[in-house]
C-alpha positions as CSV (number, residue, x, y, z in Angstrom):
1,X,40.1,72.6,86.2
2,X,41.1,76.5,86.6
3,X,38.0,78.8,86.2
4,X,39.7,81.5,85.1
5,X,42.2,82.3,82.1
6,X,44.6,85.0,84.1
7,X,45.0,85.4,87.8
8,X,47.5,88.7,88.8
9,X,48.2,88.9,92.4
10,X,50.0,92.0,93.9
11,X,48.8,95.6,95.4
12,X,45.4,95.9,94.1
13,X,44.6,99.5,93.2
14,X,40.7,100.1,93.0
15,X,38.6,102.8,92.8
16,X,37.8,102.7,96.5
17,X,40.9,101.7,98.4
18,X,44.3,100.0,97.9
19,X,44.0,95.9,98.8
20,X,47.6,94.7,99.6
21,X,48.4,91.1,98.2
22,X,44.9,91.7,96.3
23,X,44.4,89.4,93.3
24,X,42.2,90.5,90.1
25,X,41.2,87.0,88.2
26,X,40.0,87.3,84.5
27,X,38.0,85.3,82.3
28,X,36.8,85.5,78.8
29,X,38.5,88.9,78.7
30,X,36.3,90.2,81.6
31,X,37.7,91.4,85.3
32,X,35.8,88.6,87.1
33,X,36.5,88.7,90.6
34,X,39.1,90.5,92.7
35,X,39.9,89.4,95.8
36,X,42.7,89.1,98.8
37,X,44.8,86.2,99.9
38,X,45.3,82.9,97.9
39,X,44.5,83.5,94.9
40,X,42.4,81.1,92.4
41,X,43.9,78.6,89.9
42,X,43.8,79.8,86.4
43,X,45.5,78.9,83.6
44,X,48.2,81.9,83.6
45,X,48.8,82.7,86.9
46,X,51.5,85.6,88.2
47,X,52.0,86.2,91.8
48,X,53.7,89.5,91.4
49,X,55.5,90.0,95.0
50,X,55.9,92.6,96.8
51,X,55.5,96.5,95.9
52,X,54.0,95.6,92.4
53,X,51.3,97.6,91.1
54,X,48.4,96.4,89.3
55,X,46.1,99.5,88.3
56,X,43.5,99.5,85.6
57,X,44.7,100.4,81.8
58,X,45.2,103.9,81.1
59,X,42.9,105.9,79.0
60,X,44.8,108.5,77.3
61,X,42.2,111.2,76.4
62,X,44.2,113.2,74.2
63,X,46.1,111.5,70.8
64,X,47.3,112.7,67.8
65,X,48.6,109.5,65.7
66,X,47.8,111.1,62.5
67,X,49.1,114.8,62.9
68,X,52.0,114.1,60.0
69,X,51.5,112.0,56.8
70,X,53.9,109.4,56.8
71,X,55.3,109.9,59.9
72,X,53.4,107.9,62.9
73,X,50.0,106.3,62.3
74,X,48.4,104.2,64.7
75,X,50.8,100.9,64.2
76,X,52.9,103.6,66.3
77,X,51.0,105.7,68.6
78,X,49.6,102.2,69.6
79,X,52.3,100.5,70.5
80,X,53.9,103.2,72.4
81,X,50.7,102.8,73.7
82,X,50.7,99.5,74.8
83,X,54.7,99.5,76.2
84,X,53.0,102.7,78.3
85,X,50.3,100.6,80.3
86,X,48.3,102.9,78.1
87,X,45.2,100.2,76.7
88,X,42.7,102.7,75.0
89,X,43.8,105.6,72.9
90,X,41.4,108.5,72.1
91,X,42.5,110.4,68.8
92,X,42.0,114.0,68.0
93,X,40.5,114.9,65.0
94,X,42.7,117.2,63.3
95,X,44.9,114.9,60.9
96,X,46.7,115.7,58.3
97,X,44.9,116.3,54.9
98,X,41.1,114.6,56.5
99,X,39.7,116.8,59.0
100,X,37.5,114.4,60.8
101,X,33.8,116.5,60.6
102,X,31.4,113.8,59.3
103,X,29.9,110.3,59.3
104,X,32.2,109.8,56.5
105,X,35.2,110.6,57.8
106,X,34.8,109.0,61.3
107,X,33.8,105.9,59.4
108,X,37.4,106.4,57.2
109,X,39.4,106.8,60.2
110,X,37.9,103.5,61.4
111,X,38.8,101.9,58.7
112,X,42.2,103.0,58.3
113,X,42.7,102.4,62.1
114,X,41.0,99.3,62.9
115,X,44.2,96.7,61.0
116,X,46.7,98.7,62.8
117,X,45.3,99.3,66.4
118,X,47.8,97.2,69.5
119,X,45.1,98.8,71.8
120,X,41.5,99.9,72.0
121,X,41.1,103.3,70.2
122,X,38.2,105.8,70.5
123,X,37.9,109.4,68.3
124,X,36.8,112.9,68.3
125,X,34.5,114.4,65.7
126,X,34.8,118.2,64.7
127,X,33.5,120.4,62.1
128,X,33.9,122.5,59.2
129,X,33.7,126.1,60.3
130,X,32.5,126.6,56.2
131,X,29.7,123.8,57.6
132,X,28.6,124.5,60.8
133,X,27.3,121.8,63.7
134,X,24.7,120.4,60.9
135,X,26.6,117.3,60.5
136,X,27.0,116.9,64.1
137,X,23.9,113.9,64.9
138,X,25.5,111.8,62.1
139,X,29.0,111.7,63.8
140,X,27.6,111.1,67.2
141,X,25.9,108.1,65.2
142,X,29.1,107.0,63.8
143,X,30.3,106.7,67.0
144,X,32.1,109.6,68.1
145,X,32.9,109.8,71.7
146,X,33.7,113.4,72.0
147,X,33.9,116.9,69.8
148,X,36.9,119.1,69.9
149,X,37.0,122.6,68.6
150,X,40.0,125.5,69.1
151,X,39.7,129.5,70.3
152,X,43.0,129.7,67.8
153,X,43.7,128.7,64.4
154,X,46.8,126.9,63.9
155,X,45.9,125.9,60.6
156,X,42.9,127.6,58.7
157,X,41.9,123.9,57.1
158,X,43.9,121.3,59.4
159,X,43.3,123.0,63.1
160,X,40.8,125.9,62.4
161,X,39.8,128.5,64.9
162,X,35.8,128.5,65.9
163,X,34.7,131.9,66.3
164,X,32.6,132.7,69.6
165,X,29.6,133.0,67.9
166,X,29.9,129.5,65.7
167,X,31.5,127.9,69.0
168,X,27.6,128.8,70.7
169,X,26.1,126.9,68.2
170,X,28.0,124.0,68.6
171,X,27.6,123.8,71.9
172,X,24.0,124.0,71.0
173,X,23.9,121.3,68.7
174,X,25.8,118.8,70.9
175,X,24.1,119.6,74.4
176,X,20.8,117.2,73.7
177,X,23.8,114.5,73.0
178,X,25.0,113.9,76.5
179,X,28.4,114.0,75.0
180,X,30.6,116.7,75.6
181,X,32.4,119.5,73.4
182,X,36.4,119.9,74.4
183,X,38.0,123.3,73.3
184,X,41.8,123.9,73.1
185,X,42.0,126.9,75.0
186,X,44.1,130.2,73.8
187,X,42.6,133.7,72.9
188,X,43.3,133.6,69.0
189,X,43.4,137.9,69.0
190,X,45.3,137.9,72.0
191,X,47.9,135.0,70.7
192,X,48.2,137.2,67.5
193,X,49.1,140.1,69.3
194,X,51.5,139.0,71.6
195,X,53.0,136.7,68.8
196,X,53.6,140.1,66.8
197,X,54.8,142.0,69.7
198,X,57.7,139.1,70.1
199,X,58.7,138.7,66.5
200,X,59.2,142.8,66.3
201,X,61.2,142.5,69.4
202,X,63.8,140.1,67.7
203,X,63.6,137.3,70.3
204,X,63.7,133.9,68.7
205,X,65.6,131.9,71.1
206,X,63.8,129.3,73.9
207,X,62.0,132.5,75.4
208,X,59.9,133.3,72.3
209,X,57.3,131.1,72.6
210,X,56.5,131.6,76.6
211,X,56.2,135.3,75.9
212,X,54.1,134.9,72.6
213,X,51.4,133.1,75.2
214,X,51.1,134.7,78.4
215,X,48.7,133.4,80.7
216,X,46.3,135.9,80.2
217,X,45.7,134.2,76.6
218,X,44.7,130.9,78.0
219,X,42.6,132.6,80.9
220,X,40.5,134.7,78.6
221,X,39.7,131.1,76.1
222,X,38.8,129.5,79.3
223,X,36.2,132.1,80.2
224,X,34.8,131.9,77.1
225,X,34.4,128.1,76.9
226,X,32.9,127.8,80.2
227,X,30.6,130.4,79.5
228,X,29.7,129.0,76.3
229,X,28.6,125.7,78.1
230,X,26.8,127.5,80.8
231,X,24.7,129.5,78.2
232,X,23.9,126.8,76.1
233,X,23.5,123.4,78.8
234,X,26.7,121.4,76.7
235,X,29.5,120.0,79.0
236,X,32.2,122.2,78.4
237,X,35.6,120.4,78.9
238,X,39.4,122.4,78.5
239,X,41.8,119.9,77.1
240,X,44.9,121.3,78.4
241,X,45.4,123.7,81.0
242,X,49.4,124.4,81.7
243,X,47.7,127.6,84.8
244,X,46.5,126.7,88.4
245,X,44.3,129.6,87.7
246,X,42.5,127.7,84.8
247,X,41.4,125.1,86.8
248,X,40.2,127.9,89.5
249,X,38.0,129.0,87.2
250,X,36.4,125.3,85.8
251,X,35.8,124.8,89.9
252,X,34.0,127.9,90.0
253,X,31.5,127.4,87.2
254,X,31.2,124.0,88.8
255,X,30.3,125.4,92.1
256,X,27.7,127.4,90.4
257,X,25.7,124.3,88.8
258,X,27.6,124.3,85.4
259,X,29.7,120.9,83.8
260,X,33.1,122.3,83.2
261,X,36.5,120.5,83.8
262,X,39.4,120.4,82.6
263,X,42.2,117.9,82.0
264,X,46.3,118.5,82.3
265,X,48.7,117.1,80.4
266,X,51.8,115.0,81.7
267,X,54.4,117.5,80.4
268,X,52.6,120.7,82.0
269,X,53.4,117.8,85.5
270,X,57.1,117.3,84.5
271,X,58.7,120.2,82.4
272,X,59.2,123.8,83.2
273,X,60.4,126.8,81.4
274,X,63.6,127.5,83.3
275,X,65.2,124.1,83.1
276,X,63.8,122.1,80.2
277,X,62.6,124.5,77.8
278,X,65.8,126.4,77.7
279,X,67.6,123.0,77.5
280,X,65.8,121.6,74.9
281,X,64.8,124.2,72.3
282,X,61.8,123.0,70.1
283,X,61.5,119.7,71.3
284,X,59.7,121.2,74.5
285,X,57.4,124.0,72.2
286,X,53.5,122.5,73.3
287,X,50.4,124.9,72.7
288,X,49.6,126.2,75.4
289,X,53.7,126.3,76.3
290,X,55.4,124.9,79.6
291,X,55.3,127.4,82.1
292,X,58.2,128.0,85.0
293,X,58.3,125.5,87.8
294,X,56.4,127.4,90.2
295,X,53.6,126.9,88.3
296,X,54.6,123.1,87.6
297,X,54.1,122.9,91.9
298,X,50.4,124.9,91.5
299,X,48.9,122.2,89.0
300,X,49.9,118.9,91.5
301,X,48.5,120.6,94.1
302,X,45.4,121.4,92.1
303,X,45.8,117.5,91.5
304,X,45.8,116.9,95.6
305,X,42.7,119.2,95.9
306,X,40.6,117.2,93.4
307,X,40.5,120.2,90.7
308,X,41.6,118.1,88.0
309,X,39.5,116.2,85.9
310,X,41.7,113.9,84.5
311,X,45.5,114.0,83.0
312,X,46.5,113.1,79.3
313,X,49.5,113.1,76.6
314,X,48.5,115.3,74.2
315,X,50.8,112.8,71.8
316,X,51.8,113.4,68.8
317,X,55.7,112.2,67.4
318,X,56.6,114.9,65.1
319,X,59.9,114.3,62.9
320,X,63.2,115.9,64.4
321,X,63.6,118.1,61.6
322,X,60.0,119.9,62.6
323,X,61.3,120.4,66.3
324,X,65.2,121.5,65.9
325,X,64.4,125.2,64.3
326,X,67.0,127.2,66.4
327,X,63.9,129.8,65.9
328,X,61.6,128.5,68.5
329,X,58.4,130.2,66.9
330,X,59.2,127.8,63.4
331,X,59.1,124.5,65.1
332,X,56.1,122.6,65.3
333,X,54.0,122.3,68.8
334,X,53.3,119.0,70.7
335,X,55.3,115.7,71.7
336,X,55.4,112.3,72.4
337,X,54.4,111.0,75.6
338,X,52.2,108.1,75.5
339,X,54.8,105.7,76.3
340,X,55.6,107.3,79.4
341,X,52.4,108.7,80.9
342,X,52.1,106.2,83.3
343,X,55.5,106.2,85.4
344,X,55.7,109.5,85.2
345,X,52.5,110.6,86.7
346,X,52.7,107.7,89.5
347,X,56.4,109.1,90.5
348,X,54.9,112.4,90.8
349,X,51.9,111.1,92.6
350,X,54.0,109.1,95.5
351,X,56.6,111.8,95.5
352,X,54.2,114.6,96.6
353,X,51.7,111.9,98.5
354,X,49.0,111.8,96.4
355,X,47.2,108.7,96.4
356,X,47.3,105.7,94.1
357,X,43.8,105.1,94.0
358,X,43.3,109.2,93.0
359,X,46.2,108.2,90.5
360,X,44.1,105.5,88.5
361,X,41.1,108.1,88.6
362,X,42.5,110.4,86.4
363,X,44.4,108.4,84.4
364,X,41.6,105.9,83.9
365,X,38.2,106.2,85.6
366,X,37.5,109.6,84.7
367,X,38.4,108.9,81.2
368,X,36.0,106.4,80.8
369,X,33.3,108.5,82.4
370,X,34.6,111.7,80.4
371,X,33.9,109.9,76.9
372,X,30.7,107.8,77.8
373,X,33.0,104.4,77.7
374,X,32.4,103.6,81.7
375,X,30.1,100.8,80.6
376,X,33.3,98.4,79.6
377,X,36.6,100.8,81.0
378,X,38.3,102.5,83.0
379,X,38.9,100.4,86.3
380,X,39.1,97.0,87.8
381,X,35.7,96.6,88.5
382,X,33.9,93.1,88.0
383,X,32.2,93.0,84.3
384,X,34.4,95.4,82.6
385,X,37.6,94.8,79.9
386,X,40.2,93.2,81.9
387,X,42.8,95.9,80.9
388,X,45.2,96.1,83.2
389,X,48.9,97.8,83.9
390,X,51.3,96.2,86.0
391,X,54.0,98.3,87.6
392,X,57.1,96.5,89.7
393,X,59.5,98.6,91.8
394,X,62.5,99.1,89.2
395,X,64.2,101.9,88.9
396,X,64.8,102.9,85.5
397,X,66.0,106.0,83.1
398,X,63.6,106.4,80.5
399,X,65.2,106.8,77.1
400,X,62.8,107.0,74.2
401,X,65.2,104.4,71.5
402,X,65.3,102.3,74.3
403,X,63.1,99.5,72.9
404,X,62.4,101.1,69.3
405,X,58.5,101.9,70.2
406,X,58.7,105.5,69.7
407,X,58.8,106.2,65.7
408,X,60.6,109.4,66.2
409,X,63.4,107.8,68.7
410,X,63.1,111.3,71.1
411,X,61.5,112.5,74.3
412,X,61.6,115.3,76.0
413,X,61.2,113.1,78.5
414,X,64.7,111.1,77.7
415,X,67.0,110.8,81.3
416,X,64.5,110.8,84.0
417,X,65.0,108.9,86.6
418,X,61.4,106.4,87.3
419,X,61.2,104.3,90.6
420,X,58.8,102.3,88.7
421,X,59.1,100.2,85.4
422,X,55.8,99.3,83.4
423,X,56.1,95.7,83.6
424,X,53.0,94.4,81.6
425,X,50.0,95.8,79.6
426,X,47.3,93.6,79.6
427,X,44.6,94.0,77.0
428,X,40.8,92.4,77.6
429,X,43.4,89.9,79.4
430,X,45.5,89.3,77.1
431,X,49.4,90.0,77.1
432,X,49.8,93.1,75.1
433,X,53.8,94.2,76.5
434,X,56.2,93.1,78.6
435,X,59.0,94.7,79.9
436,X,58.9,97.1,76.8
437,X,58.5,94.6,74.4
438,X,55.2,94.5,72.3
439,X,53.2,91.4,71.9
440,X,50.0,92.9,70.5
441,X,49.9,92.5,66.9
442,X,48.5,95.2,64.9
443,X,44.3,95.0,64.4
444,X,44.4,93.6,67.9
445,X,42.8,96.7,69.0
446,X,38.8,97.7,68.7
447,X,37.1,100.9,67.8
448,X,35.0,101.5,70.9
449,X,32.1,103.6,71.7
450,X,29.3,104.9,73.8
451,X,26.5,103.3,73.8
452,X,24.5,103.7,70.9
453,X,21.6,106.9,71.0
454,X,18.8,108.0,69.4
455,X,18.7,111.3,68.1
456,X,15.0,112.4,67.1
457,X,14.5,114.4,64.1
458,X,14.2,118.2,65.7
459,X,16.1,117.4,68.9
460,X,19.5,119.9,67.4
């Protein structure tokens, strides 16, 4: 009689080390035992050959499946998720028309994402700025995993700017938490003015938004989120950084004693201003924007000297219509990348030697770690969720209507060339895609958490 319910045999990649013709067995939807040589009876067993990957699930930190009403939702974002090797989303709060900042709200979202989750799903918590941090303990005991806040305003009500002062006492509120406060990081003055100084200048073409966000206008946020966190004791986490220099910076505060990190996107790891945003218009505008390929070659080798804390999609699938402005300032900024992560950081990993094990760190491990979840995710360790990703050696273009999981049918990512395919997701141990094709039925994903605290009266 098999002991175990899956058996996956192939390259091993653990936190440690690499095991060649490894095997990771599973049972009751628990990694429980990994091994080398013949591998254990079970009753689904795949002997994967050579050069196939298996690497834990992918935690992408950074989600927006709710950005546009009527557009994705997480029965999408999801499933993209799950063709990705991507098994636990974690969404940003800024959704269109509910600004997740209460117990309320969090427990809403839940509810509206629970019977439509393919894949585990986590969330941020924000606030008000007409509030304050005073509902901050309740969404930590709704189960929040994370706060997000913004040095700029893209929308006064959806995506509000935190002032420095209110930003402080945040910070303040959430540091006797453990959990930690992530900041998108551009100057909102600074944006303004350079924003004004392009729009008198009449440029409107690819080039507008680059020169509307210099560097300087990330570098300056950066400063004053890391300082923030120093001052008040919070762990003070940059969610996209697109400047070798910002992640300069986050090592130096950590040199001096202080949590700061910061995390970089897939796209700021792939695109570059020269090539693909003058190629593709609005469907390569992201906040902060893709910067020339010089600085494409500064961030992987801040990758290679362990500066990074841990790499995300900053998802979200707007409508065609809200990228295609031939003005480049009127389209809206972000784009879809959770099915895709996954490839597309491993190519970049092996092409520039960059271990496999350092791969699954940032794209899992340190995720888990980052939002408290460690206890059940983020690698193939014994006791935690079998979620697993398994990768076979086949060369493949990527092209976004390929299989119909992307709701929006484009990429900015559409014609690259992958040495690797995403051949399985596996979810707790169970099949969630294959080959691009989604098993997991919607509601087969769980809200996770961290563990539950205690928050005493008086403690923020």
């Amino acid at each position: 009689m098999a002991d175990f319910d899956l058996v996956l045999q192939g390259t091993v990649v653990l936190p440690d080390r690499i095991v060649d013709q490894g095997y990771v067995a599973v049972h009751a939807g628990k990694i429980a035992q990994i091994g080398i040589g013949v591998p254990p009876a079970a009753h689904e067993r795949h002997l994967l050959g050579h050069g196939a990957l298996i690497l834990p699930g992918a935690i992408d930190a950074q989600v927006h499946s709710l950005s546009q009403k009527d557009q994705e939702d997480f029965v999408w974002s999801t499933r993209s998720a799950a063709a990705g090797g991507v098994t636990t989303i974690v969404d940003m709060p800024y959704d269109e028309g509910d600004l997740v900042c209460s117990a309320e709200a969090v427990k809403r979202k839940i509810d509206h994402a629970a019977p439509q989750a393919r894949v585990d799903f986590a969330l941020y918590g924000t606030i008000d700025p007409e509030e304050g941090p005073a509902r901050i303990p309740e969404m930590v005991e709704a189960g929040v995993a994370a706060f997000k806040f913004s040095t700029f305003g893209t929308d006064p009500k959806r995506f509000p700017r935190i002032p420095p002062a209110l930003l402080d006492a945040c910070f303040a509120a959430i540091a006797p938490t453990g959990l930690t406060a992530g900041v998108h990081n551009e100057d909102d003055e600074a944006v303004q003015a350079y924003l004004a100084t392009v729009k008198a200048s009449s440029i409107s073409d690819w080039r507008a938004h680059g020169l509307s966000r210099p560097p300087i206008t990330e570098l300056l946020a950066m400063h004053t989120i890391f300082e923030t966190g120093a001052q008040t004791g919070c762990p003070a986490h940059v969610v996209h950084c697109s400047l070798g220099r910002g992640y300069d910076i986050a090592a130096a505060y950590r040199r001096d004693g202080f949590e700061a990190t910061v995390e970089c996107c897939i796209h700021y790891l792939t695109l570059d201003e020269e090539n693909d945003v003058k190629r593709l218009g609005g469907k390569a505008k992201i906040n902060p924007p893709i910067r020339p390929r010089a600085e494409v070659e500064a961030l992987w080798r801040r990758i290679a000297d362990g500066k990074v804390w841990l790499v995300s999609t900053d998802h979200v699938s707007w409508s065609e219509d809200r990228k295609t402005n031939p003005d480049m300032l009127k389209n809206a900024s972000g784009v879809p990348g959770l099915e895709v992560m996954v490839p597309l950081f491993v190519k970049g990993a092996l092409e520039r030697g960059i271990s496999l094990t350092w791969a699954a760190k940032l794209m899992a491990e340190n995720p888990a770690r980052h939002f408290r979840l460690d206890h059940v995710k983020g690698s193939l360790t014994v006791g935690r969720d079998a979620d697993i990703v398994v990768l076979t050696p086949e060369e493949n273009v990527y092209e976004a209507a390929a299989h119909g999981n992307n709701v929006v049918g484009w990429s900015p990512y559409d014609g690259i060339r992958l040495p690797y395919s995403v051949q399985a997701t596996y979810l707790r141990g169970r099949l969630a895609a294959r080959e691009g094709h989604v098993m997991a039925e919607p509601g087969r994903g769980q809200f996770i958490r961290p563990p539950v605290r205690h928050i005493l009266k008086g403690d923020i």
